[in-house]
N, C-alpha and C positions, 0 to 999 in steps of 0.2 A: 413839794418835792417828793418822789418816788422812793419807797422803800431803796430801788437799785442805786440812785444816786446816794443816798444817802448810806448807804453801806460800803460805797465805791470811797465816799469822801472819808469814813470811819477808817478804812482800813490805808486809806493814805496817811492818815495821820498816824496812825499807831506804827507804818512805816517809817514816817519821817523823826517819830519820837526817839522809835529806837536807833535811830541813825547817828551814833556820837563820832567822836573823833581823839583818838587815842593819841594824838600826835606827831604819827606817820603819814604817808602821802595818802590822799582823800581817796575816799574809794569810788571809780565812777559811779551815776546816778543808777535807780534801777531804771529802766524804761516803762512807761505807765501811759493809760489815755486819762485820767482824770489824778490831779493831783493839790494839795492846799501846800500855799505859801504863807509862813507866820510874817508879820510886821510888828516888829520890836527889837529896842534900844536902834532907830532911825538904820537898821538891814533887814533884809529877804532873807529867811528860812525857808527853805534851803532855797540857795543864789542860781542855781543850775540843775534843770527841769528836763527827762530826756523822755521824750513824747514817740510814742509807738510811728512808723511812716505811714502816711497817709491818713492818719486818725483824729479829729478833732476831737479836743479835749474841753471838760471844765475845770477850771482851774477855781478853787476859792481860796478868797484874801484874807484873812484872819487877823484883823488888826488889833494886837496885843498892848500898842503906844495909844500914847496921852493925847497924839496927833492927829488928823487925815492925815491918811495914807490914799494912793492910787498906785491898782496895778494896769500899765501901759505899754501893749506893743502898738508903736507906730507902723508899722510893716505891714501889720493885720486890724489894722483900724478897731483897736479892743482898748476900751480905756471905763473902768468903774475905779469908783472911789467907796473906803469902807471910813466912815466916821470913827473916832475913838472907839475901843471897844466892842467895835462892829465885826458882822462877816457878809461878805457880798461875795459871789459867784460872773466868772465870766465865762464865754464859750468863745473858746478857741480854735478858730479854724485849721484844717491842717496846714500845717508850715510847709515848702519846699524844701528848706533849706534853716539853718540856724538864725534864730534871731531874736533879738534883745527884750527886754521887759524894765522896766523902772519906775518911780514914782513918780510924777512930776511934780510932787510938791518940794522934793528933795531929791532932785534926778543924780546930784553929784555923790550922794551917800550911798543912795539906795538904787541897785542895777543890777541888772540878770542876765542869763541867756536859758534859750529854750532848744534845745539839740536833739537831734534826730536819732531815733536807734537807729546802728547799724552803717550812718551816712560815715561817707570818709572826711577826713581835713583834723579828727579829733583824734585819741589815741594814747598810752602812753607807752607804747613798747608791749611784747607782747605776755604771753603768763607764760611764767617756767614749768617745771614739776612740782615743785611747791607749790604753786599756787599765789605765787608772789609775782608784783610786775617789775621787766624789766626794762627800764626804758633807753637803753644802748646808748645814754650818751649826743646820740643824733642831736646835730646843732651846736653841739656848745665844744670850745676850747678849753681844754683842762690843761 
């Protein structure tokens, strides 16, 4: 592996470390072409992965559980599996459009999606002057 990848995947993860969740509404993803997915307690760390447009990415699986794990989009015919304890790398082609990832040893537990910077259909309202979002409501009967 390349000094470049390997400091692409360092600094994804020291992203995704410091990414908590304070108990308000989740903050979008950042957009990235190379990104690691943890595998532990049988979910995706982090579940929703938003990939630069038109940029294939590598993705590695960081399997944290006592399990196999696989990471699987059917869409993009990408499917490796990381043994207990393991880390495996996939190359991801650029997506179109949004699309799914899971494990298939535990497809019902463990599921993603991979989203497009900047693609429409996603969204949650827009930012005010705070810097807070707002998401108007849209959809829903109060």
């Amino acid at each position: 592996m390349n000094a470049r990848i390997v400091a692409a995947l360092i600094a994804a993860g020291l992203i995704a470390a410091g990414c908590g969740s304070d108990g308000n509404a989740e903050a979008p993803p950042e957009a990235r072409a190379d990104a690691t997915v943890v595998a532990q307690n049988f979910a995706f760390d982090p579940s929703t992965i938003e990939l630069e447009p038109g940029a294939s990415a590598t993705i590695e699986l960081d399997n944290r559980d006592e399990a196999t794990h696989s990471f699987t989009i059917e869409a993009l015919d990408v499917d490796v599996e990381a043994e207990a304890g393991k880390a495996v790398t996939a190359q991801v082609p650029a997506p179109d459009e949004a699309v799914q990832f899971f494990c298939r040893f535990h497809p019902e537990q463990m599921r993603g999606e991979i989203t497009i910077a900047g693609a429409a259909g996603g969204g949650g309202g827009d930012e005010n002057e705070s810097g807070s979002r707002d998401g108007g409501g849209a959809g829903y009967d109060y």
